[in-house]
KEROMI-686559 format. One record per residue (C-alpha): residue in three letters; residue number from 1; y, z, x. Coordinates in steps of 0.2 Angstrom, whole numbers, plus 2048, in hexadecimal, padded with zeros to 3 digits. Example, Ala and Ser with C-alpha at 12.3 -4.5 7.8 and 13.67 -1.06 7.14 Angstrom:
["ALA",1,[7EA,827,83E]]
["SER",2,[7FB,824,844]]
This chain:
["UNK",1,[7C9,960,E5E]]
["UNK",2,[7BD,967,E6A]]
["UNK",3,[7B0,974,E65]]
["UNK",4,[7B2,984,E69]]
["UNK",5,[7A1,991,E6B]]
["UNK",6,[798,998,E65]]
["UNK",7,[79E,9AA,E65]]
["UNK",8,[78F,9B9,E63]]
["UNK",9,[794,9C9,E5F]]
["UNK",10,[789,9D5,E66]]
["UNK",11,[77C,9D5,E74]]
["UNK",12,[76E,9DE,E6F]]
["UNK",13,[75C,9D6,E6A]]
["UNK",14,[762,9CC,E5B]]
["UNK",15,[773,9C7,E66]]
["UNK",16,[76C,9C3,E77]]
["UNK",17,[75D,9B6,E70]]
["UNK",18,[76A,9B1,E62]]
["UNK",19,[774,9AC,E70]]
["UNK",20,[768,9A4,E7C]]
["UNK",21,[762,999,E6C]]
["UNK",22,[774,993,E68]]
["UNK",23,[776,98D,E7C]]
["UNK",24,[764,985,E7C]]
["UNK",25,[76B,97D,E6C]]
["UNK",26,[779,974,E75]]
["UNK",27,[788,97E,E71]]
["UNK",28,[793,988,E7D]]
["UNK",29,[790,998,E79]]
["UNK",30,[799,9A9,E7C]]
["UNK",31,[791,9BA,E7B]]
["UNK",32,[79A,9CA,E78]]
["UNK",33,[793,9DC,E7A]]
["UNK",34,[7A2,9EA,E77]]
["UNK",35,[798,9F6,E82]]
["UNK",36,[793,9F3,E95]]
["UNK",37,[781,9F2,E92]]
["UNK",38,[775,9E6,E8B]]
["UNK",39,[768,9E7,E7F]]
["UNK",40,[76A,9FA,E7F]]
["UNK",41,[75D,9FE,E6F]]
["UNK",42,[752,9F3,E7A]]
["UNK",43,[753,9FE,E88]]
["UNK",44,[74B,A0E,E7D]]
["UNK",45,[73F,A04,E71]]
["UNK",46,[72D,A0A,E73]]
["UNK",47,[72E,A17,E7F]]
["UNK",48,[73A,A0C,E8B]]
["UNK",49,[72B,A01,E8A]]
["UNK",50,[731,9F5,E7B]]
["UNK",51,[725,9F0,E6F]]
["UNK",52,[729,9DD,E6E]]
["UNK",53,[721,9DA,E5F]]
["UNK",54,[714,9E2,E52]]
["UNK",55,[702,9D9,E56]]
["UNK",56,[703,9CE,E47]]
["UNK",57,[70E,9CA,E3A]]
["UNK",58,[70C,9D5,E29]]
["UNK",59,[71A,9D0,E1B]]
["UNK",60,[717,9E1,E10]]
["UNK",61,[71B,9E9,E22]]
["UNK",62,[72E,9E5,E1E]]
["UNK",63,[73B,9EA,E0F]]
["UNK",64,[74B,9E2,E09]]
["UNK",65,[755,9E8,DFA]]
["UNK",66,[758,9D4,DF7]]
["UNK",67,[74A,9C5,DF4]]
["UNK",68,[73C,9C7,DFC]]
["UNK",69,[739,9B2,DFD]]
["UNK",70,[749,9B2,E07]]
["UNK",71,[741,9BF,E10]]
["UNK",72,[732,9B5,E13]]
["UNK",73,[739,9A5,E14]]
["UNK",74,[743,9AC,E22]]
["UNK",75,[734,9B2,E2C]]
["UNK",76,[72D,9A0,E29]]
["UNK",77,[73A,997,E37]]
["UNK",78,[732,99E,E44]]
["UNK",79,[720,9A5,E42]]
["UNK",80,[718,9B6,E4B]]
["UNK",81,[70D,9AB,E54]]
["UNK",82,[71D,9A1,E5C]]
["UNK",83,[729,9AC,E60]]
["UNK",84,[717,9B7,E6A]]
["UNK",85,[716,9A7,E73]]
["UNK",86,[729,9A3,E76]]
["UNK",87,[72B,9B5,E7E]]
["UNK",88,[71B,9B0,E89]]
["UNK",89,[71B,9A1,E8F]]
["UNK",90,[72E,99C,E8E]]
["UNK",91,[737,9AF,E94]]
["UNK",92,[727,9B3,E9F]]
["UNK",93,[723,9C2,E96]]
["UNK",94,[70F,9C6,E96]]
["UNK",95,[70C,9D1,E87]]
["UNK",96,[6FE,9DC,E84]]
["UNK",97,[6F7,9E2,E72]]
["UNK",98,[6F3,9F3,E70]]
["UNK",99,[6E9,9F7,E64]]
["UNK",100,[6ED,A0A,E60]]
["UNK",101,[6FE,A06,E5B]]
["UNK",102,[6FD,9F3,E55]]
["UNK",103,[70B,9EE,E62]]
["UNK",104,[70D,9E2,E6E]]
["UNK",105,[715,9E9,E7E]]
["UNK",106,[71A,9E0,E90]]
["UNK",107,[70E,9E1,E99]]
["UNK",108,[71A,9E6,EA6]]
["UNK",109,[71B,9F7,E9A]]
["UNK",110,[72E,9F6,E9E]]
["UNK",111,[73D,9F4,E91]]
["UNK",112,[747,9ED,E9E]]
["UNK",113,[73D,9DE,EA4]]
["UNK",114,[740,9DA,E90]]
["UNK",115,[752,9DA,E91]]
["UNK",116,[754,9D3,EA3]]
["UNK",117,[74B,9C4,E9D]]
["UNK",118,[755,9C1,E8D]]
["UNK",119,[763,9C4,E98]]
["UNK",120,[75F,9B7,EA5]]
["UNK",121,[759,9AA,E9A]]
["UNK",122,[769,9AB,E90]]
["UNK",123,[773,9AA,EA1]]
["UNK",124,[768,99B,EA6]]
["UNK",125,[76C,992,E95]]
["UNK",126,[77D,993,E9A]]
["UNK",127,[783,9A3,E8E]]
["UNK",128,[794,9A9,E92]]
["UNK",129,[793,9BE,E94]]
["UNK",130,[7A3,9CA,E92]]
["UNK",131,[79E,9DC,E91]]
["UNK",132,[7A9,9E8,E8A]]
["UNK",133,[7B1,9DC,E7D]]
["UNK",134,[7B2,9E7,E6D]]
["UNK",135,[7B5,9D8,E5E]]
["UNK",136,[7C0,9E5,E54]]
["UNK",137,[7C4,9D6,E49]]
["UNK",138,[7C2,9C4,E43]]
["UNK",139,[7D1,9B7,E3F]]
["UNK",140,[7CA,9A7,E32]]
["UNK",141,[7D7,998,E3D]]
["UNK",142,[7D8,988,E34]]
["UNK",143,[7E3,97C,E3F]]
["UNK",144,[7E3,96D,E36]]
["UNK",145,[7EA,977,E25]]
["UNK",146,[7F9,978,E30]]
["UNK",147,[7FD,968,E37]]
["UNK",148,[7FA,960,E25]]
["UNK",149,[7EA,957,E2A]]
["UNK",150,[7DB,95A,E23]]
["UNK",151,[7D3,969,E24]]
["UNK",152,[7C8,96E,E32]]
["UNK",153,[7B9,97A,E2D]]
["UNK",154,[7BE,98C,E32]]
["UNK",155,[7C1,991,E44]]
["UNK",156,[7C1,9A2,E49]]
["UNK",157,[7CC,9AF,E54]]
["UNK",158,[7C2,9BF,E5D]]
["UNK",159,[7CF,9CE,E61]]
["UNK",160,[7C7,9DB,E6B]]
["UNK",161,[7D0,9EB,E68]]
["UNK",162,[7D5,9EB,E7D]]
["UNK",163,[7E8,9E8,E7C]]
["UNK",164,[7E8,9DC,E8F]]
["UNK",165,[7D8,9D1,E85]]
["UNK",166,[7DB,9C0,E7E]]
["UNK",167,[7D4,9BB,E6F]]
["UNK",168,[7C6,9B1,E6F]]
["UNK",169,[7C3,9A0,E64]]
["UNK",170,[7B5,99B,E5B]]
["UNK",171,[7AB,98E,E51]]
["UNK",172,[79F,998,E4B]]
["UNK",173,[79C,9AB,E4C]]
["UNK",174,[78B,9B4,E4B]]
["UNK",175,[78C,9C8,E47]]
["UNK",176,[77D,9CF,E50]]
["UNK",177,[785,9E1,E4F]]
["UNK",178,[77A,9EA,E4C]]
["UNK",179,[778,9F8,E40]]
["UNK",180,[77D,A0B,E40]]
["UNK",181,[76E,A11,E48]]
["UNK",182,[76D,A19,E5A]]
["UNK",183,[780,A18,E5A]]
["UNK",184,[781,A1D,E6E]]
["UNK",185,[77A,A0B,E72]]
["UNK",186,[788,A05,E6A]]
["UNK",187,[782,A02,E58]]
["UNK",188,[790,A0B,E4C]]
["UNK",189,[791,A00,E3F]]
["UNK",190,[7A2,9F5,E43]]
["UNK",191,[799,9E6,E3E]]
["UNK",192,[798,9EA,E2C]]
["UNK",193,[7AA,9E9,E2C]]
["UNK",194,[7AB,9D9,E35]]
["UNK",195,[7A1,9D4,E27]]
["UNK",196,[7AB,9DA,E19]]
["UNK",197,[7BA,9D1,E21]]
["UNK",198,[7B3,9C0,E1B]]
["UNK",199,[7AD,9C8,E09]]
["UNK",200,[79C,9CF,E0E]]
["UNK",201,[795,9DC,E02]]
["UNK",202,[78D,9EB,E0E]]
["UNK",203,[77E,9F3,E04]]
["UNK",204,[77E,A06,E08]]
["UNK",205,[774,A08,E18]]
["UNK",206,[76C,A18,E1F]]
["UNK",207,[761,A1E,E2E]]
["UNK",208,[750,A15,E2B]]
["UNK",209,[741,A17,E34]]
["UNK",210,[745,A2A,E39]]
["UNK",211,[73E,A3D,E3B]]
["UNK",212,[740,A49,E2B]]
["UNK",213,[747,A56,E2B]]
["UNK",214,[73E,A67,E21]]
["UNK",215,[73E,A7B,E1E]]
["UNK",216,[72F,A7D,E20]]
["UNK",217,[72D,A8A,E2D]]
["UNK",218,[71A,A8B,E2D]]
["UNK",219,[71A,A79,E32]]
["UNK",220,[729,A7B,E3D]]
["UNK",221,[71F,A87,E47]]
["UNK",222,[710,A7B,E4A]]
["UNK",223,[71B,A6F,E54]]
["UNK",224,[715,A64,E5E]]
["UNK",225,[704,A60,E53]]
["UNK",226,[6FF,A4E,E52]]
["UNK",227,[6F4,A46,E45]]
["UNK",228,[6F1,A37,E38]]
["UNK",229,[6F7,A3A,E26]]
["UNK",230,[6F6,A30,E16]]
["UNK",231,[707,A2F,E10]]
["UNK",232,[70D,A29,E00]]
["UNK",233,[720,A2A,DF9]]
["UNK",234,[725,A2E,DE6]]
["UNK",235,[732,A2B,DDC]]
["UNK",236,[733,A2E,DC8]]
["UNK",237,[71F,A2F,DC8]]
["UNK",238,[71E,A1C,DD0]]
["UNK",239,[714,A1B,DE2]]
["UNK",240,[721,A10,DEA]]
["UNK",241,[718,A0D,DFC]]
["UNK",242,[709,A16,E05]]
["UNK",243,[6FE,A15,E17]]
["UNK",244,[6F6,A1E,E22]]
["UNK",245,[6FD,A23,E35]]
["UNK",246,[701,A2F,E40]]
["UNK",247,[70E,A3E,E3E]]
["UNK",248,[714,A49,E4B]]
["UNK",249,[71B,A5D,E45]]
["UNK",250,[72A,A61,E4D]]
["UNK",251,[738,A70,E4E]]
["UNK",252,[742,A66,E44]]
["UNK",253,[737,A5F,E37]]
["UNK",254,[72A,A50,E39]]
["UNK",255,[72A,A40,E42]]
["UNK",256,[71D,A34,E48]]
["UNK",257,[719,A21,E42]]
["UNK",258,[714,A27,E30]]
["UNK",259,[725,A32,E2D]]
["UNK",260,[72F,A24,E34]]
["UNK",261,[728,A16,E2A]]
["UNK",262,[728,A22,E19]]
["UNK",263,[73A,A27,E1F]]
["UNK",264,[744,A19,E16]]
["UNK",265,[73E,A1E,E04]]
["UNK",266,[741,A2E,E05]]
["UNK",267,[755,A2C,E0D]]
["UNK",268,[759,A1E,E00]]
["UNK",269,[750,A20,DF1]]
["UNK",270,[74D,A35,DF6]]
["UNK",271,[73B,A34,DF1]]
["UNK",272,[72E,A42,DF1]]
["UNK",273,[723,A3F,E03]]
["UNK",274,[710,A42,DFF]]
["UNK",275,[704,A47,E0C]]
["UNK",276,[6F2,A47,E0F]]
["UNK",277,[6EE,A4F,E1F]]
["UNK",278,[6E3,A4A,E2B]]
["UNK",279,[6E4,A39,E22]]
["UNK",280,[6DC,A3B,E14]]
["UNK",281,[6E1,A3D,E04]]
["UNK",282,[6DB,A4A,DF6]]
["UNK",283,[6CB,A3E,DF2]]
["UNK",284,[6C8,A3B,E04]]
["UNK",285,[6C8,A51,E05]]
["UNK",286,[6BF,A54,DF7]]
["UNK",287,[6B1,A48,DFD]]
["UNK",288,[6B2,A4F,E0C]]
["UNK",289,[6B0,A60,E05]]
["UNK",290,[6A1,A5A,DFC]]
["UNK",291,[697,A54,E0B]]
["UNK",292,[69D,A62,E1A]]
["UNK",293,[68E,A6C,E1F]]
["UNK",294,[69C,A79,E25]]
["UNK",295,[69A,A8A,E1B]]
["UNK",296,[6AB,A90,E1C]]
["UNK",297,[6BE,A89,E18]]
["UNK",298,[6C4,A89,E29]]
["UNK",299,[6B5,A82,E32]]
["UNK",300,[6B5,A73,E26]]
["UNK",301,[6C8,A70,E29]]
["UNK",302,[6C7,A74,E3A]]
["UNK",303,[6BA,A61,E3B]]
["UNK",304,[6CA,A59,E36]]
["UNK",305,[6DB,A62,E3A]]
["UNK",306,[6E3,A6D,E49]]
["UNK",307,[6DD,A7E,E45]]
["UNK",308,[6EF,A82,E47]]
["UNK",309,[6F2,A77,E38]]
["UNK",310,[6E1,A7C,E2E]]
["UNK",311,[6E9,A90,E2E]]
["UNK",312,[6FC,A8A,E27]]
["UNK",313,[6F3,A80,E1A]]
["UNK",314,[6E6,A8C,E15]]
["UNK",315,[6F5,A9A,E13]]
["UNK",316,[6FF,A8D,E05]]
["UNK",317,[6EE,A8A,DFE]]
["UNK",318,[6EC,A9D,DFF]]
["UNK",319,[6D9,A9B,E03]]
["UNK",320,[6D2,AA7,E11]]
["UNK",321,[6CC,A9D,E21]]
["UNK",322,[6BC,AA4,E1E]]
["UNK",323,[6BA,AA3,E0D]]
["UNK",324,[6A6,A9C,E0A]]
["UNK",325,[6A9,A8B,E03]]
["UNK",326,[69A,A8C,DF6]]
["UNK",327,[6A5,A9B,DEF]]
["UNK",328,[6B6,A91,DEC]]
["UNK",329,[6BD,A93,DDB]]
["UNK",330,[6C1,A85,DD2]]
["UNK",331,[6D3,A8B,DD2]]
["UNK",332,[6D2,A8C,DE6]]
["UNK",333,[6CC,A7D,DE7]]
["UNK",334,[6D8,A73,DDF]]
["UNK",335,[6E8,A7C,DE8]]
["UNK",336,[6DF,A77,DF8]]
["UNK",337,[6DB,A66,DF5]]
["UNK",338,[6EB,A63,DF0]]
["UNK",339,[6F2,A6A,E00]]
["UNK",340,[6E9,A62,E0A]]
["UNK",341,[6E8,A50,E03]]
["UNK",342,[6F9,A51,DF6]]
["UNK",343,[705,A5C,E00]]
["UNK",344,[718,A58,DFA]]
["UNK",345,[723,A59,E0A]]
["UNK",346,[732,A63,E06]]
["UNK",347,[73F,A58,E0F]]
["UNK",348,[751,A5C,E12]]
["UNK",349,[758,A4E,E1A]]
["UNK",350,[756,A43,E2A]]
["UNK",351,[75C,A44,E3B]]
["UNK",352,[766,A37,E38]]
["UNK",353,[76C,A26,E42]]
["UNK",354,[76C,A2C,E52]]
["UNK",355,[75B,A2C,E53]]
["UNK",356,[756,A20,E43]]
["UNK",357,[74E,A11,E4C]]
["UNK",358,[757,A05,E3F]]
["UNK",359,[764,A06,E31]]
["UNK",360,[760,A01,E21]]
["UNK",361,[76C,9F9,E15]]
["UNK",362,[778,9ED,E1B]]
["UNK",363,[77D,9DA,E16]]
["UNK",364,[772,9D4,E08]]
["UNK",365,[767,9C6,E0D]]
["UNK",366,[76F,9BC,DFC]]
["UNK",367,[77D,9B9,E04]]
["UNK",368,[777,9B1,E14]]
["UNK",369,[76D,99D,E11]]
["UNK",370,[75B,9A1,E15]]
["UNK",371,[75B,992,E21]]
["UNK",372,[769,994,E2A]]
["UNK",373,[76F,9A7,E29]]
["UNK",374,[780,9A0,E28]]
["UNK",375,[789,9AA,E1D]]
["UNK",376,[78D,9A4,E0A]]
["UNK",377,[79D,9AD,E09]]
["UNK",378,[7A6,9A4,E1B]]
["UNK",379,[79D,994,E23]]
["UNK",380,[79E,994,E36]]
["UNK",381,[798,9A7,E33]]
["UNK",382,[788,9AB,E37]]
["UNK",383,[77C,9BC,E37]]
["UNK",384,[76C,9C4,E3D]]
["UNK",385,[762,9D1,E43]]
["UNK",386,[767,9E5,E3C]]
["UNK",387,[775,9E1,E33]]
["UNK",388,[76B,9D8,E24]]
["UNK",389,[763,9E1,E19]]
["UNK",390,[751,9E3,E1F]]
["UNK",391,[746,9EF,E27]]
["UNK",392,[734,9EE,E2F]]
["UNK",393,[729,9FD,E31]]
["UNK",394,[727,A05,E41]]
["UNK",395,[71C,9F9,E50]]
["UNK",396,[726,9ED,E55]]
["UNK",397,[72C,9E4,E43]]
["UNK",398,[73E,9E7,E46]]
["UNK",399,[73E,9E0,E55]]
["UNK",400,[735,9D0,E4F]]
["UNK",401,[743,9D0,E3F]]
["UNK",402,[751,9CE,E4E]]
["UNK",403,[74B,9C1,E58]]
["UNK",404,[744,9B6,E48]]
["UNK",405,[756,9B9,E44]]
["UNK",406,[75D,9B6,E50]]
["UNK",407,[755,9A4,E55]]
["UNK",408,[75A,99E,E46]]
["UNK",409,[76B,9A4,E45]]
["UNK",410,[771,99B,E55]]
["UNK",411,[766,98C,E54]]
["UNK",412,[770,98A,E46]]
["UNK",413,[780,98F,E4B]]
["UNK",414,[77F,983,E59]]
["UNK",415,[77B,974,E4D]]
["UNK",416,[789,97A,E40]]
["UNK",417,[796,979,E51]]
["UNK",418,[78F,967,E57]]
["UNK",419,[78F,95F,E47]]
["UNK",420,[7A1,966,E44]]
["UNK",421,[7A7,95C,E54]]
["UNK",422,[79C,94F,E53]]
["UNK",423,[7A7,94C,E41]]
["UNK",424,[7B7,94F,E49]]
């Protein structure tokens, strides 16, 4: 029997290189995107600038609920190093680092010259493009069960939920759907439940990497201030992760790099968010106090933090502005200090997936082979990109999770399809 494609569900940045690697690997393969645009999370990374890749490679920079080793195994088929160079010299992408944000961006500072090029190469490697073909559903075929022969590996059918629409047939099948995140671009989740059709186990997902909501109306009012903080998250008296980046104060709460990282804590495990303003936490202000030659409150603050801010911290500390510093009661100066270096963010939620930059959750990595990401629970199945379970901090790391993935799952997709037929 004749192989049939590769199929790849979902043309986004996992899809479309996942795609491209299963062609270049020798297998015809077919990509399907239930929307009429490509790589549409693409489009809107970084700015509509698209931040490639973080500047290096930093394992504690990303978080599974499953085995690390997997995690780092993974990582291990195609280093950081590579895949920097494969974008470069094979897609023609010149990237530049930029150091105040730790990214790598085109140097072309366009998202599109990204996605255009993953798009050529995959039609160059001879990919095979419908748009608009939603996979509503996914039929296991056996043929040789039926004739009485022996049995073939699993085939697969692709229904589309468009009536006129053929189904599509199969070898092997790659899930690059996507998670829940930024659901306009197409991302509501249907690949979860294309997973659970061949006994996937879906671990709760939520909006990761995403703005906080507060009550805060002091705070609320100072929208539009931009500065570092030191940022720790707490649950049941246990630090559980900490650093040091920049938060931005909005009408609805807070965003910026530091939120968004912290973020995930504090919408799956609803830890307490501490901040240290200015970046500093309450060692860093008590030093700080001790060595300012400023004589009053305000002044000294004022060296670190918008005055803006210095005045809303000041009232929760209920310390005057101008209060002389050599004349701060004890009392005083512990309520400030821990204001200023230990302040508990009173959170009340997130703004949710349609602005989460990833979603957290998904299919655990255990049931996927850490060499193949072909799936333990159907062989011919395959799965990478958002919809395992892992998550990179802010700068890139998501991006370098989907196309690490993604290499690997159709590389070895394709080999799964040609060793079938070369059998048969």
């Amino acid at each position: 029997m004749s192989a049939a494609p590769v199929i790849v569900v979902g043309a986004g940045a996992a899809g479309l290189l996942a795609a491209y690697f299963a062609a270049k690997s020798g297998s015809p393969t077919v990509l399907l995107e239930g929307t009429q645009k490509l790589g549409a999370k693409i489009l809107i990374s970084g700015g509509g600038r698209c931040n490639v890749l973080p500047g290096e490679f930093e394992e504690h920079a990303f978080y599974t609920q499953g085995s690390r080793n997997v995690l780092r195994r993974i990582f291990k088929t195609w280093p950081h190093a590579e895949v920097r160079r494969w974008f470069e010299n094979e897609l023609g992408i010149a990237l530049k680092f930029e150091s105040d944000s730790g990214k790598l961006f085109p140097v072309a500072n366009r998202a599109v010259v990204v996605r255009d090029a993953l798009h050529q190469a995959c039609l160059d490697a001879g990919v095979v493009l419908h748009t608009g073909f939603r996979v509503e559903s996914i039929q296991r075929m056996n043929p040789g069960l039926a004739s009485g022969a022996a049995p073939h590996p699993a085939r697969f059918l692709l229904h589309s939920d468009a009536a006129d629409t053929a189904a599509l047939e199969a070898s092997a099948v790659i899930l690059a759907t996507g998670g829940k995140s930024v659901p306009k671009t197409g991302s509501d989740g249907h690949g979860y439940r294309l997973a659970q059709q061949f006994g996937h186990s879906i671990l709760p997902t939520y909006p990761a990497l995403v703005p906080l909501r507060h009550a805060e109306q002091d705070l609320l009012d100072l929208a539009g201030i931009t500065l570092p903080i030191a940022w720790s998250t707490w649950l049941g008296g246990k630090r559980l992760d900490s650093g040091i980046r920049s938060a931005l104060l909005t009408h609805q709460g807070m965003s910026g790099p530091a939120i968004l990282d912290a973020s995930h804590w504090v919408e799956r495990e609803n830890a307490s968010l501490h901040i240290g303003w200015g970046g500093l936490d309450t060692d860093a202000w008590r030093a700080s106090l001790q060595s300012t030659r400023a004589n009053q409150v305000g002044a000294w603050l004022n060296e670190t933090l918008p005055k803006r801010l210095t005045a809303s911290l000041l009232a929760r500390a209920e310390v005057a502005e101008g209060q002389q510093l050599a004349q701060l009661s004890k009392p005083m100066r512990t309520r400030l200090l821990q204001v200023l270096g230990d302040f508990v963010l009173p959170t009340t939620g997130s703004r949710g997936y349609a602005v989460a930059e990833v979603t957290g959750g998904g299919v655990p990595l255990n049931e996927v082979s850490p060499s193949t990401l072909e799936s333990r629970a159907q062989p011919g199945l395959f799965l990478c990109g958002e919809i395992l379970d892992c998550i990179g901090r802010i700068g890139g790391h998501n991006f370098l999770w989907a196309w690490v993935t993604a290499k690997l799952a159709g590389t070895q997709a394709a080999h799964a399809v040609m060793a079938r037929a070369a059998s048969e």
